[in-house]
C-alpha positions as protocol buffer text, in pm:
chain_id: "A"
residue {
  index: 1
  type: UNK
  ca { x: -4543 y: 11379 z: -721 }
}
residue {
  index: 2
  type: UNK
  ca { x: -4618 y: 11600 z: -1033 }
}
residue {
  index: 3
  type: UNK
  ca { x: -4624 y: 11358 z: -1374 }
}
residue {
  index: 4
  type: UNK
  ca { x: -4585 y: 11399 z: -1742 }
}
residue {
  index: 5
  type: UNK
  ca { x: -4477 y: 11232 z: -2024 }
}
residue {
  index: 6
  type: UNK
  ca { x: -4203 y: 11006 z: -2061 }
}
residue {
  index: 7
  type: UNK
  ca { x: -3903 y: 10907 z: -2254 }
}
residue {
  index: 8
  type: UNK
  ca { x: -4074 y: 10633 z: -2356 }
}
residue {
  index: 9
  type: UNK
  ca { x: -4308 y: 10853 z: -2496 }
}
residue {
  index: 10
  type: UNK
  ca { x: -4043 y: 10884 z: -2821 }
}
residue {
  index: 11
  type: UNK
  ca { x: -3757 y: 10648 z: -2742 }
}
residue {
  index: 12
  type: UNK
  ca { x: -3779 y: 10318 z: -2849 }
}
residue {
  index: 13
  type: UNK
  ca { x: -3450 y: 10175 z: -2750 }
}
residue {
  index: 14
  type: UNK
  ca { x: -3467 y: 10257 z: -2368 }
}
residue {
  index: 15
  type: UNK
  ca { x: -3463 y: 9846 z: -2265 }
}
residue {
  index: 16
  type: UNK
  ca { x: -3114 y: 9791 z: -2484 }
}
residue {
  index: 17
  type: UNK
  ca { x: -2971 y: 10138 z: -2291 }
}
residue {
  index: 18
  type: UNK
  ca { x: -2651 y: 10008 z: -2138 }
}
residue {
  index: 19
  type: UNK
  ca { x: -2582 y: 10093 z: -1758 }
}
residue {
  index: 20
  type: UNK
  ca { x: -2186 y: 10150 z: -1806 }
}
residue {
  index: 21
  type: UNK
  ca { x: -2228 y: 10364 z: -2096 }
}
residue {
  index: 22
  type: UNK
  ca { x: -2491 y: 10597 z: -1896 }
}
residue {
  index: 23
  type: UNK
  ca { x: -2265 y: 10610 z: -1583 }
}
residue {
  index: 24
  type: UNK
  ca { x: -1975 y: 10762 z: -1842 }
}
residue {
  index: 25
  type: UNK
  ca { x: -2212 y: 11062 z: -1940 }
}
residue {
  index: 26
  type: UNK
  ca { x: -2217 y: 11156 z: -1512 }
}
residue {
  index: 27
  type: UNK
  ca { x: -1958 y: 11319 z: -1354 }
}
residue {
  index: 28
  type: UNK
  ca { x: -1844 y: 11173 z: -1187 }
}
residue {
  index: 29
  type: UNK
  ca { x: -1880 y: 10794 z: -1295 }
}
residue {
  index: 30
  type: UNK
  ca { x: -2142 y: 10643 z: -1051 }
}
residue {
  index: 31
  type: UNK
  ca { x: -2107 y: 10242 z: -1011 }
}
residue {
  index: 32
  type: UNK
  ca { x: -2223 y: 10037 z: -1249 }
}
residue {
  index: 33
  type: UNK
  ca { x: -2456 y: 9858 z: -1020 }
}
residue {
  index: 34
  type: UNK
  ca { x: -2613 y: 10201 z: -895 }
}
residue {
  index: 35
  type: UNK
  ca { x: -2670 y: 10342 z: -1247 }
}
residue {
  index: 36
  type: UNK
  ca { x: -2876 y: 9948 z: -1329 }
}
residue {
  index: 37
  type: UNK
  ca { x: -3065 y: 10053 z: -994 }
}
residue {
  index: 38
  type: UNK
  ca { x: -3196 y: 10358 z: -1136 }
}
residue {
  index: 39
  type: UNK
  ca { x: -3240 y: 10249 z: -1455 }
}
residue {
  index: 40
  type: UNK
  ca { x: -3467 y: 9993 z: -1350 }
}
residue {
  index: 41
  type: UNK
  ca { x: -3650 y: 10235 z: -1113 }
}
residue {
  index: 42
  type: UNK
  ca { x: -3680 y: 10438 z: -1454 }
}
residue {
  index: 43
  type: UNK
  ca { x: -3870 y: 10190 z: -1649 }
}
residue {
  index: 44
  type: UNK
  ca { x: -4080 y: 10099 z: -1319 }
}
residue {
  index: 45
  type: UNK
  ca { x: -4209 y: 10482 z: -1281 }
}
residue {
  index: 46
  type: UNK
  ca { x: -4136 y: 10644 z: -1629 }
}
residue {
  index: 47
  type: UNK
  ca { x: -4331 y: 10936 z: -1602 }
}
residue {
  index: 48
  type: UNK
  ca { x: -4195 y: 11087 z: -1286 }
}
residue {
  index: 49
  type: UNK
  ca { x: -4010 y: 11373 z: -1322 }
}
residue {
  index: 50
  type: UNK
  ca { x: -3664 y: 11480 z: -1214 }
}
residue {
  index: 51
  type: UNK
  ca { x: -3697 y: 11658 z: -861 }
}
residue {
  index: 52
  type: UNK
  ca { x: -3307 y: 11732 z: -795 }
}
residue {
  index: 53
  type: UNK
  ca { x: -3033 y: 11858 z: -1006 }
}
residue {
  index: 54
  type: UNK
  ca { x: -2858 y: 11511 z: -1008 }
}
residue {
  index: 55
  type: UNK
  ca { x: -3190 y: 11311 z: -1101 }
}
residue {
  index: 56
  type: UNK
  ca { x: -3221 y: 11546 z: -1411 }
}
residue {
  index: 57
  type: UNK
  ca { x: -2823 y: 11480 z: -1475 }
}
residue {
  index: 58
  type: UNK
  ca { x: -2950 y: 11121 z: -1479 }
}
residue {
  index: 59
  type: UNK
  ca { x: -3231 y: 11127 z: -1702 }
}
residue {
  index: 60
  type: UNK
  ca { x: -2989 y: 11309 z: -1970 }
}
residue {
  index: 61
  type: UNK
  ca { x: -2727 y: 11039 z: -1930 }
}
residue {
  index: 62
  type: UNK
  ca { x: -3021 y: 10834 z: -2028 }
}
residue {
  index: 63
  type: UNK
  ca { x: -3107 y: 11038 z: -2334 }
}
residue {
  index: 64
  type: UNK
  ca { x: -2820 y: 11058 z: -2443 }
}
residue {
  index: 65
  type: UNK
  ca { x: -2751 y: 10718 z: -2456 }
}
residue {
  index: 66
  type: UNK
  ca { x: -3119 y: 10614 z: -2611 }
}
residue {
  index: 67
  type: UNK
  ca { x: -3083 y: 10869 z: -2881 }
}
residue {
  index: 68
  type: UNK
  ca { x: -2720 y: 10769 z: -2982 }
}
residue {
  index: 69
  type: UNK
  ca { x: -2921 y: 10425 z: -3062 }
}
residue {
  index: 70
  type: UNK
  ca { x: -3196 y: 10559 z: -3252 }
}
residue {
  index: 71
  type: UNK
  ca { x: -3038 y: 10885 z: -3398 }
}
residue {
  index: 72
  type: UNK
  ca { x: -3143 y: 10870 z: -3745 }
}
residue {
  index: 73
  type: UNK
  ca { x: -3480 y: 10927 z: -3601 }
}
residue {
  index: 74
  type: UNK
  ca { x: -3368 y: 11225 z: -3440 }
}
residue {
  index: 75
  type: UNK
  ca { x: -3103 y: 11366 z: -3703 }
}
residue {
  index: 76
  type: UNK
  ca { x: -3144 y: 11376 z: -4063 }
}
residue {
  index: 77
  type: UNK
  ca { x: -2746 y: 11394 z: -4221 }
}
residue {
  index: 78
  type: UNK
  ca { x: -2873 y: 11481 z: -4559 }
}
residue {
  index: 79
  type: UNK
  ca { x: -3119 y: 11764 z: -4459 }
}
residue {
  index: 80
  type: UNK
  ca { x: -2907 y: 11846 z: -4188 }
}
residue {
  index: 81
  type: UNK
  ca { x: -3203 y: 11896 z: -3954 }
}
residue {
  index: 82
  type: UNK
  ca { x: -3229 y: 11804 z: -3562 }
}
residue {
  index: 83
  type: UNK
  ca { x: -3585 y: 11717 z: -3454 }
}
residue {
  index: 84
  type: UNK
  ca { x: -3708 y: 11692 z: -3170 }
}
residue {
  index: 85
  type: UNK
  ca { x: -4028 y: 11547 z: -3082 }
}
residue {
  index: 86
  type: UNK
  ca { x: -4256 y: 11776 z: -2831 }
}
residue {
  index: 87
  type: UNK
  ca { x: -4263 y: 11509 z: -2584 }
}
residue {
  index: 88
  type: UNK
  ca { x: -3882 y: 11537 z: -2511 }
}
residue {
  index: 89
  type: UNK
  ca { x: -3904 y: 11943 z: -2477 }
}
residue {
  index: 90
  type: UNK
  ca { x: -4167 y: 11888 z: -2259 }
}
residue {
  index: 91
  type: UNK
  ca { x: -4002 y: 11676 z: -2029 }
}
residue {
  index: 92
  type: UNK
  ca { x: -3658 y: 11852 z: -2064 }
}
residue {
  index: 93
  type: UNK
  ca { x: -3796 y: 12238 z: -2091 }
}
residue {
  index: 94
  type: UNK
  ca { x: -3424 y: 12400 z: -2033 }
}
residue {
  index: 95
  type: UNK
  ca { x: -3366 y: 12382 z: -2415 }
}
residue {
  index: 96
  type: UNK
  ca { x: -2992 y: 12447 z: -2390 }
}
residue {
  index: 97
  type: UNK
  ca { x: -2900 y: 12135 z: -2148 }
}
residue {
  index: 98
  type: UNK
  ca { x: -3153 y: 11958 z: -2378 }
}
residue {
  index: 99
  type: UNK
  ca { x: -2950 y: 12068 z: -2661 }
}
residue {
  index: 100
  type: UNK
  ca { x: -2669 y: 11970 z: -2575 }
}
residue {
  index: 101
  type: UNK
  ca { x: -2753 y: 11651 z: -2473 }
}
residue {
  index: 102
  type: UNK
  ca { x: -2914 y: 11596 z: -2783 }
}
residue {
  index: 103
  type: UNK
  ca { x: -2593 y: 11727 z: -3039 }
}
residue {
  index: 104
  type: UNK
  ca { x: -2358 y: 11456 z: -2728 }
}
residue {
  index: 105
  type: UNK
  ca { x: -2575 y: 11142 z: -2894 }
}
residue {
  index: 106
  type: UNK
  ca { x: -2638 y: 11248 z: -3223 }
}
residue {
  index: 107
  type: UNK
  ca { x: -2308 y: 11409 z: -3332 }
}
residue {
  index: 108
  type: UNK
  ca { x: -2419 y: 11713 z: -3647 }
}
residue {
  index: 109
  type: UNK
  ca { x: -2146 y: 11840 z: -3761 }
}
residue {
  index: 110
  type: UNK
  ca { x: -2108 y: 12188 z: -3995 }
}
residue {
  index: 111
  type: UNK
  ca { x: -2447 y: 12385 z: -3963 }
}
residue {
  index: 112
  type: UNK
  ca { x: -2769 y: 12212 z: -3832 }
}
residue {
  index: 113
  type: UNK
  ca { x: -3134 y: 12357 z: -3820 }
}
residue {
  index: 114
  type: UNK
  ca { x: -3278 y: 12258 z: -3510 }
}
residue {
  index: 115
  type: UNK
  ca { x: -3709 y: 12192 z: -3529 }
}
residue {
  index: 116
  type: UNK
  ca { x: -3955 y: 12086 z: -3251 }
}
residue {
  index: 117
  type: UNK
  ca { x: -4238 y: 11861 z: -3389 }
}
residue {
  index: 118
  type: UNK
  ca { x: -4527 y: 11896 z: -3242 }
}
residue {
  index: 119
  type: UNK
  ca { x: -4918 y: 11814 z: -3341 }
}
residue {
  index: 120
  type: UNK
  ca { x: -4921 y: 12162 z: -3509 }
}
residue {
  index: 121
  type: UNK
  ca { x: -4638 y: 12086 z: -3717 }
}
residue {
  index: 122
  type: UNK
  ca { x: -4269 y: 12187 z: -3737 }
}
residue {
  index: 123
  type: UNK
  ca { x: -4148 y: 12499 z: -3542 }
}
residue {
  index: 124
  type: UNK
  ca { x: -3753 y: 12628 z: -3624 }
}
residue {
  index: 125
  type: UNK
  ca { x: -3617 y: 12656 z: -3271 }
}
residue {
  index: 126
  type: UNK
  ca { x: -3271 y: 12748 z: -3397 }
}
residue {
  index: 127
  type: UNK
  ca { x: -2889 y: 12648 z: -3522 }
}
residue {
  index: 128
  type: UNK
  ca { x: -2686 y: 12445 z: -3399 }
}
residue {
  index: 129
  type: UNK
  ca { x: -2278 y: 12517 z: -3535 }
}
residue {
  index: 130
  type: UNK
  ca { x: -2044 y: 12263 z: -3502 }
}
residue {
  index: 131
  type: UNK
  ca { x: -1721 y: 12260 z: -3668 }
}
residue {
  index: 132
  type: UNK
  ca { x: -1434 y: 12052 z: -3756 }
}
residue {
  index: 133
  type: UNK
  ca { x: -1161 y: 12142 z: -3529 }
}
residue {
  index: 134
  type: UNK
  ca { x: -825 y: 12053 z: -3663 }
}
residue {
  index: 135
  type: UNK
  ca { x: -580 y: 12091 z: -3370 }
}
residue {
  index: 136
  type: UNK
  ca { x: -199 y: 11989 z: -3396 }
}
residue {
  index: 137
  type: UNK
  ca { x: -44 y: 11842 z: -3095 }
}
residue {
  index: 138
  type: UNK
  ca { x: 228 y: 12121 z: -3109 }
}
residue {
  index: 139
  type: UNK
  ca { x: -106 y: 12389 z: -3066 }
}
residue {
  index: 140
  type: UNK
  ca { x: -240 y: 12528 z: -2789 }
}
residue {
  index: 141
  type: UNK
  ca { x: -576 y: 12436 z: -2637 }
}
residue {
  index: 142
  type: UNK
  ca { x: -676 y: 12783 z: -2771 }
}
residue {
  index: 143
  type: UNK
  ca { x: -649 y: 12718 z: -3126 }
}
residue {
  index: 144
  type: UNK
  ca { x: -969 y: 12626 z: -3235 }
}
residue {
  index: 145
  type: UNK
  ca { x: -1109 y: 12931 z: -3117 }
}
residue {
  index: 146
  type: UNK
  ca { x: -1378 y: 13096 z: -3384 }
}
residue {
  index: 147
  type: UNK
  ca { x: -1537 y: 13446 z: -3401 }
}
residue {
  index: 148
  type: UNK
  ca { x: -1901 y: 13496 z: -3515 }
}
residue {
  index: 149
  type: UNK
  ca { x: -2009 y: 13802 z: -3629 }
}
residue {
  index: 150
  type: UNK
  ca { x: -2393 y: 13908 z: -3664 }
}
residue {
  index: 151
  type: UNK
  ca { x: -2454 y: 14254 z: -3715 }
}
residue {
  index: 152
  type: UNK
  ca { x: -2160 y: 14395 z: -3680 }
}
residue {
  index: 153
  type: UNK
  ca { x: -2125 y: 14228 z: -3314 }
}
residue {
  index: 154
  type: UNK
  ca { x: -1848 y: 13969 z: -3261 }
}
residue {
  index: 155
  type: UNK
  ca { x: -1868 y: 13627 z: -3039 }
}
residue {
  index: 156
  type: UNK
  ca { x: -1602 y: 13467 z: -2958 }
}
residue {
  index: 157
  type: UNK
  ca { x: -1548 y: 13120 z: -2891 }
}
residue {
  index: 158
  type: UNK
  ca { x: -1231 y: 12914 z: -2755 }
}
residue {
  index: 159
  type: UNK
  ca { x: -1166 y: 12562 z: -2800 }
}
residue {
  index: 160
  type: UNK
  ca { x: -1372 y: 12329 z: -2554 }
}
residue {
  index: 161
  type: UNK
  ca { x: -1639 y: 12631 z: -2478 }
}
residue {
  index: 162
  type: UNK
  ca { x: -1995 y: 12610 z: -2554 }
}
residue {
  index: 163
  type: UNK
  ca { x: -2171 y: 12936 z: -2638 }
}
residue {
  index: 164
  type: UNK
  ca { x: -2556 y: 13041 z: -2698 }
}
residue {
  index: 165
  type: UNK
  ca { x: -2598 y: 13329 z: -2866 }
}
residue {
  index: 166
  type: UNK
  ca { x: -2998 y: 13454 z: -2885 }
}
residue {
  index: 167
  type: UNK
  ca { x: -3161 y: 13516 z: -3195 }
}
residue {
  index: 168
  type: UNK
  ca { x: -3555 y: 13616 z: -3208 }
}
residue {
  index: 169
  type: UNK
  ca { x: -3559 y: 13680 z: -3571 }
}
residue {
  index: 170
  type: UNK
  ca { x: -3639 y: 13404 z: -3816 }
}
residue {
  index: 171
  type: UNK
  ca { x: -3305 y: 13409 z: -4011 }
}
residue {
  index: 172
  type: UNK
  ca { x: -3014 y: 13658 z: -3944 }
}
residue {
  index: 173
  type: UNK
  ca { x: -2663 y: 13660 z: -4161 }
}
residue {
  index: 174
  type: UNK
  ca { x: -2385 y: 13548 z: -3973 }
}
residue {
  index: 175
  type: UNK
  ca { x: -1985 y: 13605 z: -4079 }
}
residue {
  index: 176
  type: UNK
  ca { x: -1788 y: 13285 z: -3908 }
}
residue {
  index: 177
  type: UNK
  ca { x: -1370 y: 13315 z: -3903 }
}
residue {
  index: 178
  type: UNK
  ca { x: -1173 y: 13097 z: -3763 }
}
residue {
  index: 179
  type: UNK
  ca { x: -747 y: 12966 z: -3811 }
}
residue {
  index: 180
  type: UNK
  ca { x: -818 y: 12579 z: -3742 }
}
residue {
  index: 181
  type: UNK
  ca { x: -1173 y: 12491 z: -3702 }
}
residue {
  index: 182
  type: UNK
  ca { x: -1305 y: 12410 z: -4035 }
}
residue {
  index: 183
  type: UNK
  ca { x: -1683 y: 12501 z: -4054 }
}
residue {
  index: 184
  type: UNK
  ca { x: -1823 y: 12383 z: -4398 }
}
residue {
  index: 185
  type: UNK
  ca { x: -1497 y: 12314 z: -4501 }
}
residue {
  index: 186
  type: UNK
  ca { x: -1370 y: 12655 z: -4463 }
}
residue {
  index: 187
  type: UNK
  ca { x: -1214 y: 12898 z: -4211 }
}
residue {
  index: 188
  type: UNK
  ca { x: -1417 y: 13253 z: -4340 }
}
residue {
  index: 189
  type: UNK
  ca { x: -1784 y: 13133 z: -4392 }
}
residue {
  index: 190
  type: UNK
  ca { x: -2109 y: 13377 z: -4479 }
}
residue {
  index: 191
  type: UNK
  ca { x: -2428 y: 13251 z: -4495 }
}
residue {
  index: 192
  type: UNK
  ca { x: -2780 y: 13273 z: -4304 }
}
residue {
  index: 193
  type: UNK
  ca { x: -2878 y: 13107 z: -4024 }
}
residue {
  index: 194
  type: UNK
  ca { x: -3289 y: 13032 z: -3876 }
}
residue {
  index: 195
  type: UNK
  ca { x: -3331 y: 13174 z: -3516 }
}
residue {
  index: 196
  type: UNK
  ca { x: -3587 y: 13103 z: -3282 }
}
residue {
  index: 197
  type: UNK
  ca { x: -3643 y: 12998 z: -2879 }
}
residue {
  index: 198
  type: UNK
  ca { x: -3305 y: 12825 z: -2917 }
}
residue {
  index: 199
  type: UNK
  ca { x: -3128 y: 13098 z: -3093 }
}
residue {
  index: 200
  type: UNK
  ca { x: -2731 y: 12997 z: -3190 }
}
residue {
  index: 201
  type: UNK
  ca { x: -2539 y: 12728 z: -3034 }
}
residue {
  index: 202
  type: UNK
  ca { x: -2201 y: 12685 z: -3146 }
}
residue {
  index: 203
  type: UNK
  ca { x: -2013 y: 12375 z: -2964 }
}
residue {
  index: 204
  type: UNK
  ca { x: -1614 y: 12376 z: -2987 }
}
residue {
  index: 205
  type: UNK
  ca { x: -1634 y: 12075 z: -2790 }
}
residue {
  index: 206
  type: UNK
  ca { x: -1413 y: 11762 z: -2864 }
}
């Protein structure tokens, strides 16, 4: 069975990792007594790697939980930088799942560089975008929808959606709009961007 790293390998926190909150990242909720199972099976054999969609569901649900314990190692709220050691992209190498995962524990809001760490030093992978959605109860689920322009081409985004949006280049200029999700503060924002393996991810999740 092939073997690499491990999240122990940059977690710290993985013994306090509670069973009930990991079962409520998996849908759906496993039983409590299942998720301790594998948990324990996890710190038993911690460098075996995920062979089936539902083990690598698993060992998310674990990372998410760990790094929503250690976060300020992972995201810096005055830099407004997400790094990621090399260890993790190496055990999670679909960077968008990863990502995600990562922005579930850590919660960035506004604009957030996104940087592997590595032994060769820091690498920009990309931008994370995560605005304040301010929804009324009278609104539609459709509200917080956002448009990104880069280039004269136009994304669009609706409320609860996740979207990736490749960029190669280094930095690219980016023209945000939106009625009711509040990016920065504001519902027209201009600015630049870094690009990179990642590219854009901009989460109108809840």
């Amino acid at each position: 069975m092939p073997k690499v790293g491990s999240l122990s390998d940059f977690l710290s926190s993985l013994d306090s990792v509670s069973a009930e909150k990991v079962a409520s990242w998996l849908n759906p909720p496993p039983e409590t007594a299942l998720v301790e199972n594998k948990l324990g099976n996890r710190l038993l054999y911690p460098q075996v790697l995920p062979l089936t969609p539902e083990e690598l569901d698993f060992d998310l649900a674990v990372l998410r939980e760990a790094v929503s314990l250690e976060k300020k190692s992972f995201l810096n709220t005055n830099t407004h930088k997400l790094t990621i050691p090399q260890a993790c992209l190496e055990l999670f190498p679909d960077l968008k799942k990863l990502i995600i995962a990562l922005v579930d524990a850590t919660t960035p809001l506004d604009i957030t560089t996104v940087i592997a760490q590595s032994q060769n030093g820091p690498q920009n992978l990309g931008t994370i975008i995560k605005p304040h959605l301010q929804l009324r109860l009278d609104q539609s689920q459709q509200a917080g929808g956002v448009s990104i322009t880069i280039e004269d081409k136009k994304y669009t985004v609706e409320n609860g959606q996740v979207l990736l949006i490749p960029i190669a280049e280094p930095t690219v200029s980016i023209k945000y709009e939106s009625q009711q999700a509040l990016l920065l503060g504001r519902t027209l924002v201009v600015t630049q961007v870094i690009g990179g393996p990642l590219g854009l991810l901009i989460d109108l999740r809840n």
